[in-house]
C-alpha positions in Angstrom: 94.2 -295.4 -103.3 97.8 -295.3 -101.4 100.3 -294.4 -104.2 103.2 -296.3 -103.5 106.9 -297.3 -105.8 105.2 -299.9 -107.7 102.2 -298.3 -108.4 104.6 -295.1 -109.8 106.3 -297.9 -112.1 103.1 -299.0 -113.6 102.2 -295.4 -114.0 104.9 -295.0 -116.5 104.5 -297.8 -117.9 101.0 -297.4 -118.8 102.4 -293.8 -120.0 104.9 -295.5 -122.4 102.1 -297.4 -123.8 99.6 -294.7 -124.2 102.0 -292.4 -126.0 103.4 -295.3 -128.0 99.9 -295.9 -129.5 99.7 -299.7 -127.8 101.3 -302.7 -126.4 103.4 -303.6 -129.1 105.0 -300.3 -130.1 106.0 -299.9 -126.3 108.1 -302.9 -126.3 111.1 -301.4 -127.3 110.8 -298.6 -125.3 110.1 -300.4 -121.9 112.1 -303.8 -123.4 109.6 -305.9 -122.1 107.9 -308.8 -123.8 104.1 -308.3 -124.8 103.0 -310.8 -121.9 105.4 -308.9 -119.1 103.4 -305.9 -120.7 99.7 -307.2 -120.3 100.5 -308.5 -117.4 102.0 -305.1 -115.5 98.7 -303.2 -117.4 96.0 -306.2 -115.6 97.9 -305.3 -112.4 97.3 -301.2 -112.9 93.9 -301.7 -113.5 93.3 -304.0 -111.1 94.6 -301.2 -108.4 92.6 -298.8 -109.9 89.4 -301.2 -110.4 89.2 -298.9 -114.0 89.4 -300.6 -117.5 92.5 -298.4 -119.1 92.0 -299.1 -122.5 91.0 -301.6 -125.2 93.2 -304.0 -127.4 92.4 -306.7 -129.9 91.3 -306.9 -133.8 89.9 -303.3 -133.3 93.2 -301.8 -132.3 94.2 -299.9 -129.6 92.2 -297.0 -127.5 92.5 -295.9 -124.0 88.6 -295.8 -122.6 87.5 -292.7 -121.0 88.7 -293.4 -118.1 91.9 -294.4 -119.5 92.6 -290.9 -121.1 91.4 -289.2 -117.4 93.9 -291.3 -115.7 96.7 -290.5 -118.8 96.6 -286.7 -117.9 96.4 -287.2 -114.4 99.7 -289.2 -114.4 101.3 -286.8 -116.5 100.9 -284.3 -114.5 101.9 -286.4 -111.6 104.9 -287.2 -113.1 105.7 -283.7 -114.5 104.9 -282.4 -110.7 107.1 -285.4 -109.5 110.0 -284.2 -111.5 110.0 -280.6 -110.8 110.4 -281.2 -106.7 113.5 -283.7 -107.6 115.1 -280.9 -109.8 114.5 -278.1 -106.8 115.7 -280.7 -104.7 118.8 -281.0 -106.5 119.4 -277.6 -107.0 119.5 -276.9 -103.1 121.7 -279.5 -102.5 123.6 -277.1 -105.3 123.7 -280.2 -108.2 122.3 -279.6 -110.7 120.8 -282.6 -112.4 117.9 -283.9 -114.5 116.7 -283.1 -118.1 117.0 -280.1 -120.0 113.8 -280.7 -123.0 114.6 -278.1 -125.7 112.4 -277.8 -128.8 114.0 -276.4 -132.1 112.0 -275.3 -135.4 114.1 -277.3 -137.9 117.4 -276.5 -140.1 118.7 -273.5 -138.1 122.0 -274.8 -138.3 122.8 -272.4 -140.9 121.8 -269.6 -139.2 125.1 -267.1 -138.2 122.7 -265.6 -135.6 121.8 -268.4 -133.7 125.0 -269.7 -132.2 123.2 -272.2 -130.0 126.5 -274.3 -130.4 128.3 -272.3 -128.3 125.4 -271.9 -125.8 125.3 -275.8 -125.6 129.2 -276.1 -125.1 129.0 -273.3 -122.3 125.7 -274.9 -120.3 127.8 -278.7 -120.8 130.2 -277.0 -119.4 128.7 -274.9 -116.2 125.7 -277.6 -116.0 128.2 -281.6 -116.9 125.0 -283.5 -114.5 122.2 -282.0 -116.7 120.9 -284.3 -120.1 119.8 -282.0 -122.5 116.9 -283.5 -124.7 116.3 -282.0 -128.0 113.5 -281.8 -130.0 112.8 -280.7 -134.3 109.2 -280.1 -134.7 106.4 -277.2 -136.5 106.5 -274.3 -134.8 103.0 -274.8 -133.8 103.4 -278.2 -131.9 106.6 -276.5 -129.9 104.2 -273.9 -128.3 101.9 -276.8 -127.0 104.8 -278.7 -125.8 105.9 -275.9 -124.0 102.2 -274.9 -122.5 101.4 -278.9 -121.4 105.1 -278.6 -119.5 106.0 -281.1 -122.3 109.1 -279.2 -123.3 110.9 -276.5 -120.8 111.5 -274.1 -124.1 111.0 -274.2 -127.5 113.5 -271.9 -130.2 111.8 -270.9 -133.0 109.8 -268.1 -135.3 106.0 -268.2 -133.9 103.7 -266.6 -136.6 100.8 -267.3 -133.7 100.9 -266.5 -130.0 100.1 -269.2 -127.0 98.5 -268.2 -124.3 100.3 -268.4 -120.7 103.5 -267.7 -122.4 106.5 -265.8 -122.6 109.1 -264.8 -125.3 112.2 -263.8 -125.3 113.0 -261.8 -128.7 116.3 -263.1 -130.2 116.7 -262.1 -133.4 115.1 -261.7 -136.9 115.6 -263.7 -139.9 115.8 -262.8 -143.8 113.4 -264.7 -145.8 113.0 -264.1 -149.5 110.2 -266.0 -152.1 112.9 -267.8 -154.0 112.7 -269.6 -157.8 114.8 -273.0 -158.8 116.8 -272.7 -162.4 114.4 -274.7 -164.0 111.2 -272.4 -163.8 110.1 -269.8 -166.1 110.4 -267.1 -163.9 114.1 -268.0 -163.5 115.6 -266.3 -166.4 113.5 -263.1 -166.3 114.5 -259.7 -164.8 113.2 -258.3 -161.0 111.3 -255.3 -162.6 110.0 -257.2 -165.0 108.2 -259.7 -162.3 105.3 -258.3 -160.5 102.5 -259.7 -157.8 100.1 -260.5 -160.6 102.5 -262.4 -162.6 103.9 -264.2 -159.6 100.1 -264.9 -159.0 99.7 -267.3 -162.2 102.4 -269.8 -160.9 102.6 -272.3 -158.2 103.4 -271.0 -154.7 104.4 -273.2 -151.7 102.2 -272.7 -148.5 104.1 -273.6 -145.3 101.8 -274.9 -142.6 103.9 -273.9 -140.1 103.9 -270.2 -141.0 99.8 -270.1 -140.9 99.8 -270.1 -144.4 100.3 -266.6 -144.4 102.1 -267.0 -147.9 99.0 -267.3 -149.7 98.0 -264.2 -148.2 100.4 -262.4 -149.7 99.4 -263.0 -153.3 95.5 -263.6 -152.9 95.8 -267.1 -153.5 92.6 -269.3 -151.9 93.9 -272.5 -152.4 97.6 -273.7 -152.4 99.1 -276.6 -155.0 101.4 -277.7 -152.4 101.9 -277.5 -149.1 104.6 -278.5 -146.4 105.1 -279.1 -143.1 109.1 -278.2 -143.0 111.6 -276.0 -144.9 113.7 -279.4 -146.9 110.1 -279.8 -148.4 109.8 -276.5 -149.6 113.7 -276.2 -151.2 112.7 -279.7 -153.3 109.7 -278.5 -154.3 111.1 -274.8 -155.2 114.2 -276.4 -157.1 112.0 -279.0 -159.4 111.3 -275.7 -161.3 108.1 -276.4 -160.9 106.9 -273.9 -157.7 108.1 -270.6 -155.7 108.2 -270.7 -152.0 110.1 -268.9 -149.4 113.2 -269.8 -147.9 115.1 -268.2 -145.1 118.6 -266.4 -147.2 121.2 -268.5 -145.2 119.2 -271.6 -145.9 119.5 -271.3 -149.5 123.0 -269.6 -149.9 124.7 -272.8 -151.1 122.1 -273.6 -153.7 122.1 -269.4 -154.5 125.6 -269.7 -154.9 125.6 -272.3 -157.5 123.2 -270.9 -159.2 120.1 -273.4 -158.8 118.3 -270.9 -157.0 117.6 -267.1 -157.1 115.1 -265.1 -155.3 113.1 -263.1 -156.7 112.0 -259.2 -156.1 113.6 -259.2 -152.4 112.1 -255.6 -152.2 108.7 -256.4 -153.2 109.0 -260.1 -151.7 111.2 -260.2 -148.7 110.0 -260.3 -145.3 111.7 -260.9 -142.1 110.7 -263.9 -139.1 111.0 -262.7 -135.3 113.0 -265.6 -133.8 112.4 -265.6 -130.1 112.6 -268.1 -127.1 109.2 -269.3 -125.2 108.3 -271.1 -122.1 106.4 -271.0 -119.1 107.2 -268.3 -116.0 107.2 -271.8 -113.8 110.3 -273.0 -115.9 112.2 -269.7 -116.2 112.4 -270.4 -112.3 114.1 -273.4 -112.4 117.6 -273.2 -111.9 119.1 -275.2 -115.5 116.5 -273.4 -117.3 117.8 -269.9 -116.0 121.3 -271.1 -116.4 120.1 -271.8 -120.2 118.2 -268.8 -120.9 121.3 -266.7 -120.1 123.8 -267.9 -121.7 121.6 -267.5 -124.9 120.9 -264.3 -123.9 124.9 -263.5 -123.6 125.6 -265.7 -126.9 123.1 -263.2 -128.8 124.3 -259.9 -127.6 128.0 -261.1 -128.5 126.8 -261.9 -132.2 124.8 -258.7 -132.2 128.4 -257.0 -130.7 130.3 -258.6 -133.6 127.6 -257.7 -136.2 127.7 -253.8 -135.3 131.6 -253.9 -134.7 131.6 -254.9 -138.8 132.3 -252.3 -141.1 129.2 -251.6 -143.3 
């Protein structure tokens, strides 16, 4: 089969409406009416003489060869947009997308000025649309490995394969307690692994579930998928979890939260930056990668210059 233009156009639309999960959830993505859809999806398949997927009372599924043909594309189109970003950069624009991936509520974090680092790359890079995206910590690292994402941000309690990091910094995190528990009111020395042991403890998913390691604990009575989970669940007064320190400073501050035996308790999260050596090459990438890098060392410069 001779790939041409329209052939590339039903490609991605096929694309839209595999990752969509069907026909109907695509429309608003390619804002086409259901007919335009089926109609463009007979035409693919009719080039490729393959049956794509199945629709009707069963749902949606792409066949066998539907999924084959899915991953081919992908990659296709991933390939097709790597030669228009070298392109660009010799031509010295430099254009395209930017696809970050960020572990959620980092905002808060004093050492992780990625404000400034987007202001500076808006400001060397103005072509370049940066796309961001919040997910586990888990699902960034296989964004980043299926070329999905160009870099993912983020604390990464397990390693991928066919990667590299980039250390950054490390973060506090402490197993805090809300107002309302019992644990709440008594004193540090007083609170020991064994007592800790006989209340409810948040697992995080995210983190491996490495919390429950911690305090022997074979099966957690709640888990969660994000940090806001975990702060609800911790200030209900009715479970412990761990929370990074400038994530909970406000509600410290006021005194709905505490945590508890930081030196028995606290442990500290490598944040670092991953991708692929393939991306690293590519010039926004770069241009991205070192002005975190400079953004870092001025925040670990201001940190040292501070009187202890």
């Amino acid at each position: 089969m001779h790939v041409d233009t329209t052939d590339l156009r039903l490609l991605r639309i096929f694309l839209t409406i595999a990752e969509s999960g069907g026909f109907a959830a695509a429309q608003g993505e390619l804002n086409l009416s259901l007919p335009t859809i089926s109609s463009h999806m007979a035409a693919l398949e009719g080039r490729l003489g393959l049956t794509l997927c199945r629709r009707g009372r069963g749902g949606f599924a792409l066949t066998t060869e539907g999924n084959a043909i899915y991953e081919e594309a992908r990659h296709l189109f991933l390939a097709l947009d790597r030669f228009e970003q070298r392109a660009r950069a010799l031509q010295n624009r430099m254009s395209g997308t930017l696809t970050l991936g960020i572990v959620d509520n980092t905002i808060s974090d004093p050492h992780l000025p990625l404000e400034k680092v987007f202001a500076r790359f808006a400001a060397a890079a103005p072509d370049v649309v940066v796309s961001i995206t919040t997910r586990p910590p888990s699902e960034l690292l296989r964004d980043v490995v299926a070329r999905q994402l160009h870099l993912a941000i983020g604390s990464f309690p397990r390693v991928a394969l066919g990667l590299t990091y980039t250390d950054l910094y490390t973060e506090q995190q402490n197993l805090y307690c809300g107002r309302d528990h019992p644990l709440f009111v008594i004193d540090d020395p007083a609170i020991s692994i064994e007592l800790v042991r006989q209340h409810r403890i948040v697992a995080r998913s995210y983190w491996g579930m490495r919390d429950m390691k911690l305090f022997a604990i074979a099966a957690p009575r709640a888990v969660v998928s994000d940090m806001e989970s975990t702060a609800r669940l911790i200030l209900s007064g009715a479970y412990l979890g761990y929370l990074p320190d400038h994530y909970a400073a406000p509600d410290a501050a006021s005194g709905r939260l505490r945590p508890i035996r930081p030196d028995l308790f606290g442990t500290k999260a490598l944040f670092q930056a991953a991708t692929v050596s393939e991306s690293k090459a590519e010039p926004m990438v770069a241009l991205f990668l070192d002005l975190l890098a400079a953004e870092m060392e001025a925040v670990k410069a201001l940190k040292e210059a501070k009187p202890a």
